[in-house]
N, C-alpha and C positions, 0 to 999 in steps of 0.2 A: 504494500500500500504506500502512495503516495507520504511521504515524512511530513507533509503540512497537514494531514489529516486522522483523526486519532477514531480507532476500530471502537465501537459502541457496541454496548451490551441493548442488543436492541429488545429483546425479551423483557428485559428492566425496565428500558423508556417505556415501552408498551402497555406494561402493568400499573407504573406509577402513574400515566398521562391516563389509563381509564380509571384507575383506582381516584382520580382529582374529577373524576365525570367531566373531560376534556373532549372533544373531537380534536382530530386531525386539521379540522376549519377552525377551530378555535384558537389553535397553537399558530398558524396561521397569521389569524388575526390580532393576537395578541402578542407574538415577538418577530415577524414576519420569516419564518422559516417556512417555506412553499411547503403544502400540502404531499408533494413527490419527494420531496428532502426528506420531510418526515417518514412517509413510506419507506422507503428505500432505507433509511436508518436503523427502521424499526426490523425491516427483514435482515437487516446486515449484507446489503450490497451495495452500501458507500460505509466512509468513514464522515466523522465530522470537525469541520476546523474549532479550533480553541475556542474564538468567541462564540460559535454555535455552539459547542458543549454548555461553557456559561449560561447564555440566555435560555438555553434548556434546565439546568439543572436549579436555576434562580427560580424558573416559573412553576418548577413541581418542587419545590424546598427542599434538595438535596444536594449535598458537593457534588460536584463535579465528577469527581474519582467513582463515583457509587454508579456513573453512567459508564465510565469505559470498563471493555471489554479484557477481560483479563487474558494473561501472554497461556498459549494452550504447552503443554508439555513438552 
């Protein structure tokens, strides 16, 4: 993966952004991360840049670290 962009534990965004009763339009509309960014996050077929992580993990109340994807074996 590109080095400006950090692997996301997309199962976790997933759970917290509906566990907040969030849409996908919501997140959206409230930190503008497109609708397909998010998808694509959520399945884990992008990574995301630092400030994306940020304004993700600010608007579901969780550091940042709790979103990326842990290094696999």
């Amino acid at each position: 993966m590109d080095s400006r962009f950090i692997a996301v534990d997309g199962a976790t965004l997933r759970r917290l952004r509906r566990e907040r009763a969030l849409s996908q339009q919501d997140v959206e509309r409230m930190i503008g991360v497109a609708q397909a960014t998010l998808s694509d996050l959520e399945q884990g077929k992008r990574g995301a840049r630092a400030s994306t992580l940020r304004k993700l993990a600010e608007l579901l109340g969780v550091e940042p670290k709790e979103l990326i994807k842990e290094e696999e074996g």
